[in-house]
RODO-2510 file (C-alpha; in nm, 4 decimals, decimal comma):
residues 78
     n   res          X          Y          Z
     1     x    -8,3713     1,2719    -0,8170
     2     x    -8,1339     1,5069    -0,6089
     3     x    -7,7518     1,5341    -0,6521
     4     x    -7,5526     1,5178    -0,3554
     5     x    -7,2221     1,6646    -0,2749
     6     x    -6,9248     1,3700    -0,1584
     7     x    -6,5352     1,4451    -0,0336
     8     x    -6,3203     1,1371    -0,2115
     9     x    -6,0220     1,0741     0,0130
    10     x    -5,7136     0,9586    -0,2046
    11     x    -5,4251     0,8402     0,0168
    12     x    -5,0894     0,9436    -0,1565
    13     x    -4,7067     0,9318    -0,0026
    14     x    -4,5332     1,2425    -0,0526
    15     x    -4,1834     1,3894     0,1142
    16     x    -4,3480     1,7277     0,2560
    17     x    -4,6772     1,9214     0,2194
    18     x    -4,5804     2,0865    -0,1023
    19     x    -4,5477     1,7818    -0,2752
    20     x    -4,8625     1,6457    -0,1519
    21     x    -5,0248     1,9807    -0,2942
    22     x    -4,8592     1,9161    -0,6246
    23     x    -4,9999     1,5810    -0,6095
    24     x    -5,3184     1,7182    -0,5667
    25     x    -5,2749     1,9794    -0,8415
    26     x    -5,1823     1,7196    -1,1277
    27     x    -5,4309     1,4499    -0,9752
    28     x    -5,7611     1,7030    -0,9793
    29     x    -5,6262     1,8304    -1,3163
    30     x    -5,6167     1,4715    -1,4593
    31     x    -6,0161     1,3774    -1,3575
    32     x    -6,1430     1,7256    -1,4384
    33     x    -6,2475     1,6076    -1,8169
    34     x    -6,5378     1,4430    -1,5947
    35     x    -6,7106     1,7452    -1,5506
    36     x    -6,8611     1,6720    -1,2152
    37     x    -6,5491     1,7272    -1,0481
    38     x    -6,5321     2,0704    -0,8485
    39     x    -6,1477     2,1320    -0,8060
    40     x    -6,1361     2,4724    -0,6841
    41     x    -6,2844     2,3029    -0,3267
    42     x    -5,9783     2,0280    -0,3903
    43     x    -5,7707     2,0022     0,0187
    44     x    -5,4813     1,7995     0,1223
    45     x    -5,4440     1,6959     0,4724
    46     x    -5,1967     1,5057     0,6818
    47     x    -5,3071     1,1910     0,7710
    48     x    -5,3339     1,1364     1,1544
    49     x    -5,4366     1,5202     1,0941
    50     x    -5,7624     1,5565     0,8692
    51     x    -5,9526     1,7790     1,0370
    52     x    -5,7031     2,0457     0,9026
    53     x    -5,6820     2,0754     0,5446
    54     x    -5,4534     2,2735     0,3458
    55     x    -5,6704     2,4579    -0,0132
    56     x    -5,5225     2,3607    -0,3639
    57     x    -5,6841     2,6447    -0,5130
    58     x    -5,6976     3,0122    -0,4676
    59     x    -6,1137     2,9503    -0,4964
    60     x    -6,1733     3,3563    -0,4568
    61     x    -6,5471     3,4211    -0,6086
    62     x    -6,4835     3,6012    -0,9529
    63     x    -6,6958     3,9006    -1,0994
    64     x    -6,8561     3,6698    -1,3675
    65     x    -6,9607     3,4337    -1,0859
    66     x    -6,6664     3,1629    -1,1213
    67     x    -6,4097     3,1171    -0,9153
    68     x    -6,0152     3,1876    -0,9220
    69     x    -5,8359     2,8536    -1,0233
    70     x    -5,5002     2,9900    -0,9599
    71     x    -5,3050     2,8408    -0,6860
    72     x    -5,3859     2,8931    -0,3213
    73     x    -5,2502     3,2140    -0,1608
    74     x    -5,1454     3,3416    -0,5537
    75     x    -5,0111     3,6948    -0,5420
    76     x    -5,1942     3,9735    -0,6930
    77     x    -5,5187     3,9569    -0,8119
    78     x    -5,6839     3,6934    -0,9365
***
């Protein structure tokens, strides 16, 4: 049996784009103990816009072969 990759889309209601990020942030943090979940590739998008998404994470490709977990567009290095 294969695994597959899948995008779940959870609706939230936020006042601007930062807050939908935060939303994001706390959300991906809260499921992560499933271990399945790959929250450096975690987006937000507008609604009537989704073809545009905005990155959570920084997701830069680490030395040791992991990936930065910091936020997205993080000064300095990672």
């Amino acid at each position: 049996m294969s695994t597959e990759r899948f995008v779940v889309h959870l609706p939230v209601v936020a006042d601007n784009l930062d807050t939908a990020r935060r939303y994001a942030r706390v959300i991906t943090r809260a499921v992560s103990f499933l271990g399945n979940i790959d929250r450096t590739e975690t987006t937000v998008s507008y609604e009537d816009d989704q073809g545009v998404h905005h990155r959570i994470f920084c997701d830069r490709l680490l030395g040791n072969g992991r990936r930065c977990t910091g936020r997205a567009g993080h000064p300095g290095d990672c």
